[in-house]
C-alpha positions in Angstrom: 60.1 35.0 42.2 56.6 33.5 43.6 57.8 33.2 47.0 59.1 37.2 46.9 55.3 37.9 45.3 53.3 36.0 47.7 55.2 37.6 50.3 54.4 41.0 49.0 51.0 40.3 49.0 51.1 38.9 52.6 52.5 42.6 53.4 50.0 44.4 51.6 47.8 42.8 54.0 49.1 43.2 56.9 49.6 47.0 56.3 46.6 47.8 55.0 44.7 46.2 57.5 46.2 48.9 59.8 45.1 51.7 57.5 41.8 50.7 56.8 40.8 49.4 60.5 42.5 53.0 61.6 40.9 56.5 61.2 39.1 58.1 58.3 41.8 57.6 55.2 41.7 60.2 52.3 42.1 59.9 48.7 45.6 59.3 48.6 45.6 56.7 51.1 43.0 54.6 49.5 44.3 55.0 46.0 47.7 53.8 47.1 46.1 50.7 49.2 43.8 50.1 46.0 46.8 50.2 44.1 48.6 48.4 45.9 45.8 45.3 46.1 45.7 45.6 42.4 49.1 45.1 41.8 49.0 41.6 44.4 46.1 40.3 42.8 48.2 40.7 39.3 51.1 39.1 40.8 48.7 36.2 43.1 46.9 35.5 39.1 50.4 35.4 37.2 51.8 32.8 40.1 48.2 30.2 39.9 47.9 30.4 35.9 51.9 29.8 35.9 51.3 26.7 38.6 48.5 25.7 36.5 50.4 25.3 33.3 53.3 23.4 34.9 50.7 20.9 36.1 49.0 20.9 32.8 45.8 22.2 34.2 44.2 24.5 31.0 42.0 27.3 32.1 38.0 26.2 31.6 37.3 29.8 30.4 40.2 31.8 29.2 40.0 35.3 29.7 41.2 37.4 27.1 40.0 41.0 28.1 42.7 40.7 31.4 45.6 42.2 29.5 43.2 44.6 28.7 42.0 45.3 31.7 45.6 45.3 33.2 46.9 47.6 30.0 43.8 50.0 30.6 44.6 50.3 34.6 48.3 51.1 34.0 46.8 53.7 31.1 44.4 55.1 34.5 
C-alpha cells in the first residue's frame, strides 16, 4: 500500500509540473492539481506517522485538529 501511495504522489508531480510550468490554467485545472496535492500529502503523512509507530518513534507534538482539517476539506 505505501509503495502504490508514494508512487501516486511521484505522479502527481510529474503531471502537474506540466500543468503548472504550461499556459495560464483555470479554475478547474488548479482545483483538481490542489486536490490532487492534498490528497498525496494525506497519503505521504499516513505512510511517516505509520513508519514512525513501527519504529516506536511518538510524535513530539500530536496534532489533533488534522482529522479535522482532513473531515472539514472532504465537507469543502
Amino acid at each position: 500500500m505505501e509503495a502504490e501511495q508514494i508512487h501516486c504522489g511521484r505522479e502527481v508531480l510529474t503531471q502537474s509540473r506540466g500543468l503548472l510550468e504550461g499556459s495560464r490554467l483555470g479554475k478547474v485545472e488548479l482545483r483538481f492539481v490542489a486536490s490532487r496535492f492534498h490528497e498525496c500529502l494525506a497519503d505521504t503523512l499516513r505512510v511517516a506517522e505509520s513508519r514512525g509507530i513501527r519504529l516506536g518513534v511518538e510524535d513530539p507534538r500530536p496534532d489533533d485538529n488534522m482529522e479535522e482539517l482532513a473531515d472539514s476539506e472532504a465537507e469543502a
